[in-house]
C-alpha positions in Angstrom: 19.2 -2.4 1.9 15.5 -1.5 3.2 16.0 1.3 2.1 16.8 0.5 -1.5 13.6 -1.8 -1.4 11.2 0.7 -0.4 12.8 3.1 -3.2 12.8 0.3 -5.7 8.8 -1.4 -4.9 6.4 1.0 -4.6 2.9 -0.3 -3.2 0.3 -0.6 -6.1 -3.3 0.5 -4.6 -6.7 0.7 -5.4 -7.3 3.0 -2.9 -8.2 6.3 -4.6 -11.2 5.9 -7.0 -10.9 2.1 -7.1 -8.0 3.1 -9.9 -4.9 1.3 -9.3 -1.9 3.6 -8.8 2.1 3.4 -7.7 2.7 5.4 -4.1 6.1 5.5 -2.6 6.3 4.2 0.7 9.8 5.3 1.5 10.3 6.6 4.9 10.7 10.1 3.5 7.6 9.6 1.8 5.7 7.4 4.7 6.6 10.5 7.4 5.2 13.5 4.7 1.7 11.0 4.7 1.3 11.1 8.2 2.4 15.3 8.2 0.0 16.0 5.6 -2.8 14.6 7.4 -2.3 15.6 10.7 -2.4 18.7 8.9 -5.3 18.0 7.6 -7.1 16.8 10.7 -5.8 20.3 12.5 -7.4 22.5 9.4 -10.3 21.0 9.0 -11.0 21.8 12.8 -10.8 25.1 11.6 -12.3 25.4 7.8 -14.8 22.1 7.5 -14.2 22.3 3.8 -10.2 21.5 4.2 -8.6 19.3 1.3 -6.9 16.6 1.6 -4.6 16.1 -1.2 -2.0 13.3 -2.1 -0.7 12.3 -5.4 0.8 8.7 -7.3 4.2 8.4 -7.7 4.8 10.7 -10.4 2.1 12.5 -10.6 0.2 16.0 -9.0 -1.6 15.7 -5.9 -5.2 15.4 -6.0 -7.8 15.8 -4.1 -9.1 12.7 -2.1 -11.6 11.4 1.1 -10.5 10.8 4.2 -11.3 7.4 3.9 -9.4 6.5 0.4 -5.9 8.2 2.3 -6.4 6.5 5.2 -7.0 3.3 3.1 -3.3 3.9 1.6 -2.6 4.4 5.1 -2.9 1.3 6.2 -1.8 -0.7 3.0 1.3 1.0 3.3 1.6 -0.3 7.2 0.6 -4.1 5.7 2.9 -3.3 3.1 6.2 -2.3 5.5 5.4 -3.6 8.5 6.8 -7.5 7.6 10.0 -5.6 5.9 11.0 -3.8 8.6 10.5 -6.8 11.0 12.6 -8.7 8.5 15.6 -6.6 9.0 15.0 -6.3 12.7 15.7 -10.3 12.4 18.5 -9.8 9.9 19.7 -7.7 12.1 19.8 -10.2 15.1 21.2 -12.5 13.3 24.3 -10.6 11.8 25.0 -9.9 15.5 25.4 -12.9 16.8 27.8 -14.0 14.1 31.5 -14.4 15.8 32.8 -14.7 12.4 33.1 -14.0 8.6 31.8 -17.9 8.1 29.0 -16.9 9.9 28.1 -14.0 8.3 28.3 -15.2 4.8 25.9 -17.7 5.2 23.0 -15.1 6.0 20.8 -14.5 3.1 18.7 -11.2 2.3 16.4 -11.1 0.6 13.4 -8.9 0.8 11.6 -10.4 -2.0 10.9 -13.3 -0.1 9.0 -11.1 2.4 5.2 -12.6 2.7 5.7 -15.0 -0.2 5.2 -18.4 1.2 
């Protein structure tokens, strides 16, 4: 059902230009961020006028600064981190069910994550 979420609610972020834009943060998506700049970092050791290039849901890659991607970076964490600690408890708690009583009573519901 995480899974789903993350599909479904892209992050909305100010992060390049100060322009608000929708970026995936699927785990697909979340583990090409971290390739493309570690591929960046490795280049730019080599050509000081490397690129760093991402793009909005939907939309071609651009060019951006270090500092904006890292930025989305770490929204994305702030964005996912609570989720996936969520299910972790989820998780726990559909495992200590003995039985089908139990088990219906557990509600999910990722909307409710960080909305007090």
């Amino acid at each position: 059902m995480l899974k789903t979420y993350l599909e479904d609610y892209p992050i909305v972020s100010t992060a390049h230009n100060g322009v608000a834009g929708r970026y995936s943060v699927t785990n697909e998506k979340q583990t090409l961020m971290m390739s493309q700049y570690m591929t960046y970092k490795i280049e730019k050791e080599m050509n000081p006028d490397a690129k760093l290039t991402w793009n909005e849901t939907g939309k071609s890659c651009e060019e951006w600064t270090e500092q904006e991607f890292l930025q989305l970076i770490l929204e994305i964490k702030a964005y996912v981190y609570p989720l996936v600690s969520y299910q972790q408890l989820l998780e726990e708690q559909i495992d200590s069910c003995a039985t089908q009583e139990q088990l219906d009573e557990i509600v999910i519901n990722y909307n409710s994550v960080g909305k007090n």
